[in-house]
N, C-alpha and C positions, 0 to 999 in steps of 0.2 A: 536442386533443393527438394526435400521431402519433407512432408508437412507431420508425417508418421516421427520423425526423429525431432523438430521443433516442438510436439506435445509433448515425446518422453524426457526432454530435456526437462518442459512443467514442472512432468511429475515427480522427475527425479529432486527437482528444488524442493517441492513441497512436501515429501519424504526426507529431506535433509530439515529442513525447518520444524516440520509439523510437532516433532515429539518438545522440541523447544519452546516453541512456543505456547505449546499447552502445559507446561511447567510453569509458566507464566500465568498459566489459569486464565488468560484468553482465548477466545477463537481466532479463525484464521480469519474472518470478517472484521472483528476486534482490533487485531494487530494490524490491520490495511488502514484500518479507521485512525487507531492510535500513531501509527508511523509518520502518518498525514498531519494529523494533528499535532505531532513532535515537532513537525520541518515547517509548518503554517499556521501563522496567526491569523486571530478575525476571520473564521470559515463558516460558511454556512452548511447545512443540510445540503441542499442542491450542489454545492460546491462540489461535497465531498463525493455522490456521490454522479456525477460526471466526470470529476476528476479520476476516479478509480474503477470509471462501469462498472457502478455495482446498481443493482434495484434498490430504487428510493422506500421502499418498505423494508428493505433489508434493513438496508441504514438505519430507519428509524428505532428498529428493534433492537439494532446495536446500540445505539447511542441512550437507547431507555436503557441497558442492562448497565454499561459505562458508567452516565452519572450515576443511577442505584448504588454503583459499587467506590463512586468517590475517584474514577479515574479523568472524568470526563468533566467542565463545567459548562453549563448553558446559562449564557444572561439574554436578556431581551433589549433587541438593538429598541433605542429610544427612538432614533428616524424611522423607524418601521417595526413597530410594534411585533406583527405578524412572524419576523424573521428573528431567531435566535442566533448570536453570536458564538460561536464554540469555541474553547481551551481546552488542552489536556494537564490536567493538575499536575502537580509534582509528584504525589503518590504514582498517577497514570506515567508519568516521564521518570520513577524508580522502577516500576514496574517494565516497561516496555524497552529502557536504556538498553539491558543486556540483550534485546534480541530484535531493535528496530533495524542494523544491520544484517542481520542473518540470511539474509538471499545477496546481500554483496559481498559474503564470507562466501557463501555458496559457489558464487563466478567467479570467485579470485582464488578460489581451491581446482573449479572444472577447470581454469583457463590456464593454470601452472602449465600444461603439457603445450601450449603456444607461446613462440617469442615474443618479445615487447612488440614487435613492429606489426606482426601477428595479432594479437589483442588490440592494439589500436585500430587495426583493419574490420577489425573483429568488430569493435566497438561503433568504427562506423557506419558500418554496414546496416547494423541491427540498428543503429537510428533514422538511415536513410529508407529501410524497408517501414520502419514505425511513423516515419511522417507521410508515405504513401499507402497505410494500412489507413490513417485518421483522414489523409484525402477522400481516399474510396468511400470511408465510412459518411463521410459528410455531402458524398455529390449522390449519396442512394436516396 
């Protein structure tokens, strides 16, 4: 395995995506935040962003620009003042629908050239390396 082909596989996603998603007239931080927020009710801030390793000031500046623009909602959990409850609006789920898949368009286009049994190997692999990547990450 080479780790040189695992990143260009990234880039090659994020080249396939990118021009899309910025027709959408979000970022790519945006559309990580919103896709999250498509599949997950009741999230917080820290949820989001350990769920998606991203930096929690990243997040925050996304999620300032989000509601600004009416895609995102924040209420105040009443058990805990402190911590805001997130939604993504229906505007944000008009906006984001046509392109919350667009990296599993991406894998179901790169993986055409593998058989069904193939891609399922495929599939398992890349989760059994992802549960021993979050191991690693969590015994450092």
């Amino acid at each position: 395995m080479n780790y040189n082909s695992i990143s260009l596989l990234s880039r090659y996603a994020q080249e396939y995506g990118h021009a899309r998603i910025r027709e959408a007239k979000v970022t790519d931080t945006e559309h990580k935040i919103c896709t999250f927020l498509y599949f997950h009710v009741d999230v917080y801030q820290d949820m989001i962003a350990n769920s998606l390793m991203l930096d929690k000031t990243t997040v925050a500046k996304a999620l300032v620009s989000l509601e600004a623009r009416g895609l995102i909602l924040r209420v105040q959990n009443p058990e805990n003042r402190r911590k805001n409850v997130l939604s993504i609006t229906d505007s944000g789920k008009a906006i984001i629908s046509d392109i919350v898949g667009i990296y599993d368009e991406w894998l179901l286009r790169i993986s055409s050239c593998l058989s069904v049994e193939e891609q399922k190997n495929f599939d398992d692999y890349c989760n059994r390396l992802l549960d021993q990547a979050k191991k690693i990450s969590e015994d450092k």
